[in-house]
C-alpha positions as a LaTeX table, in Angstrom:
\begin{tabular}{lrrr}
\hline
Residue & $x$ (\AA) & $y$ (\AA) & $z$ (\AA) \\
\hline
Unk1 & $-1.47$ & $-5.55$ & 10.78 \\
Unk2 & 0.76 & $-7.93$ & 12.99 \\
Unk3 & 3.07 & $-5.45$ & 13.48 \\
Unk4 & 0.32 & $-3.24$ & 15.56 \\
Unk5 & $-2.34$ & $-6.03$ & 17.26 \\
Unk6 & $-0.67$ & $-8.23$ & 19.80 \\
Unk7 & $-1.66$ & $-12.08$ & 19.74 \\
Unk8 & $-3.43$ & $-11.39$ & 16.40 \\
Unk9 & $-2.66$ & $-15.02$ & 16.07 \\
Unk10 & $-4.16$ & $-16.76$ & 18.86 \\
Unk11 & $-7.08$ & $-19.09$ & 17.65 \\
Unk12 & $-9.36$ & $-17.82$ & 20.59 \\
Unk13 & $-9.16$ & $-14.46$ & 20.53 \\
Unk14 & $-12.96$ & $-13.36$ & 18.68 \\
Unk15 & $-11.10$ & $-11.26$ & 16.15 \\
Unk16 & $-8.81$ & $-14.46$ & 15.08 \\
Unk17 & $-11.53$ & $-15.18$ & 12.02 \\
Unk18 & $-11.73$ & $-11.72$ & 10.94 \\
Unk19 & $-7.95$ & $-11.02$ & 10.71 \\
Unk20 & $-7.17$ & $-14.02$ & 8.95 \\
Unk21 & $-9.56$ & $-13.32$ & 6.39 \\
Unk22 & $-8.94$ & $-9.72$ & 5.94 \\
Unk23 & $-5.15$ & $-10.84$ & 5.51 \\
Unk24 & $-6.16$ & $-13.62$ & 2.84 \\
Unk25 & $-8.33$ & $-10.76$ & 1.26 \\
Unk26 & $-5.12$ & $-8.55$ & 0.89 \\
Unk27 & $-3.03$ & $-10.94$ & $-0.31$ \\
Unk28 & $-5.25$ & $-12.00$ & $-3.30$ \\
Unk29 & $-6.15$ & $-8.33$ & $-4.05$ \\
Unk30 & $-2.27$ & $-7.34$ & $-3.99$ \\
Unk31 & $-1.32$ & $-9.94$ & $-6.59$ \\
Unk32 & $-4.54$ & $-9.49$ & $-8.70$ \\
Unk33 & $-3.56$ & $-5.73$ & $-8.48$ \\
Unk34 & 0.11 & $-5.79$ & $-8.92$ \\
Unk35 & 1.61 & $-3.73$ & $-11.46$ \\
Unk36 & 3.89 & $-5.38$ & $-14.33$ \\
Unk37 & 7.37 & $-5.50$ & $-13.23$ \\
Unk38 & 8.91 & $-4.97$ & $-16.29$ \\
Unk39 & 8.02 & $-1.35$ & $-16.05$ \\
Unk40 & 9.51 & $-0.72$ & $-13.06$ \\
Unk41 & 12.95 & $-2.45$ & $-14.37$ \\
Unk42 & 12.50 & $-0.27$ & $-17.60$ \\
Unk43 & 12.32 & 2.75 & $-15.25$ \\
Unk44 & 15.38 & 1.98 & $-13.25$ \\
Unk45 & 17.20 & 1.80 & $-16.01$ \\
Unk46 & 16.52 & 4.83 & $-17.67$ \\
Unk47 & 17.05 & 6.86 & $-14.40$ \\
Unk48 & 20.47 & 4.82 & $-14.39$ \\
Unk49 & 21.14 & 5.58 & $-17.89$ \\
Unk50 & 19.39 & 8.95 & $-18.42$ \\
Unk51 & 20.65 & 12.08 & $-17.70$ \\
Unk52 & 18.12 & 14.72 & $-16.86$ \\
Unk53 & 15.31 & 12.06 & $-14.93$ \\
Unk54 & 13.14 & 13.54 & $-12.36$ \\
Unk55 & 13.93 & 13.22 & $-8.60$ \\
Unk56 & 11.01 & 11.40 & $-7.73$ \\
Unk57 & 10.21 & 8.75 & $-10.21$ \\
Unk58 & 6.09 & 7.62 & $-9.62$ \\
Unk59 & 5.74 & 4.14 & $-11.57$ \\
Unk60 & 1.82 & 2.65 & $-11.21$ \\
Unk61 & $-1.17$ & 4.02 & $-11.16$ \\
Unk62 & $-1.55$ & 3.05 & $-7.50$ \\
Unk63 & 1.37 & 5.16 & $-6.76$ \\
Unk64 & $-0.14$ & 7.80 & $-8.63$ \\
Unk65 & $-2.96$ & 8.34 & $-7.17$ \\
Unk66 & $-1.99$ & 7.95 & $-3.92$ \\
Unk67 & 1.14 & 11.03 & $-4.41$ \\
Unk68 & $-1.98$ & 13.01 & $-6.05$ \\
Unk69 & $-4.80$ & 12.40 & $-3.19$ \\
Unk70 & $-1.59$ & 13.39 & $-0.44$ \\
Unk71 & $-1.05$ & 16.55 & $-2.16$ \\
Unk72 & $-3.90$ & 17.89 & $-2.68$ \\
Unk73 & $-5.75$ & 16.65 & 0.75 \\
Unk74 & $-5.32$ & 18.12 & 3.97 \\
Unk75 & $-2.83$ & 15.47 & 6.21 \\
Unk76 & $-5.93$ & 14.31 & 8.46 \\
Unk77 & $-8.46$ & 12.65 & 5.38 \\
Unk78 & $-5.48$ & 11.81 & 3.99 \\
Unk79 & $-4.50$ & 9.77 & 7.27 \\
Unk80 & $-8.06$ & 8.46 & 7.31 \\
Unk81 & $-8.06$ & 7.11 & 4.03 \\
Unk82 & $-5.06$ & 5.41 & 3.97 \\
Unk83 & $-5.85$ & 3.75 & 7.24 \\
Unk84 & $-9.27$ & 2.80 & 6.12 \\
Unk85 & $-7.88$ & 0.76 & 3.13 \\
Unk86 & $-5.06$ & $-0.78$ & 5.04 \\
Unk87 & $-7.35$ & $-1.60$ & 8.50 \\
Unk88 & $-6.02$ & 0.22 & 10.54 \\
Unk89 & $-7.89$ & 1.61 & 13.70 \\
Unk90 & $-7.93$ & 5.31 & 14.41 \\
Unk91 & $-6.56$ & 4.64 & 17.79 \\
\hline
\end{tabular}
């Protein structure tokens, strides 16, 4: 994540080859993965139009599982998951 490794950019750092292919490899898997948009405008507008929608609107079976695995796991594995999928160290 550039947001959370300094100078993940720099060409001599050892971890330059792996970064730019795990970002490559998230970037193909997102759009491969992506959802249909359509659905999500269909939902918007029947929260706009309807009149007893839920509060919390879950569209994708990403989402979906992800709300499910947060409920019913303790915060911790939770944590550990998500950060395992996304590359994240445990720091």
């Amino acid at each position: 994540n550039a947001k959370l490794v300094k100078n993940y950019d720099n060409k001599q750092s050892k971890y330059y080859n792996l970064t730019k292919a795990i970002i490559k490899d998230r970037i193909s898997n997102y759009s491969k993965n992506r959802g249909n948009p359509e659905k999500v405008v269909k939902k918007i507008m029947s929260i706009i139009e309807g009149k007893n929608e839920n509060f919390r609107n879950i569209i994708g079976s990403d989402a979906k599982v992800s709300y499910l695995l947060k409920r019913l796991l303790p915060f911790k594995i939770f944590e550990k998951l998500v950060r395992y999928f996304v590359y994240i160290s445990s720091n």
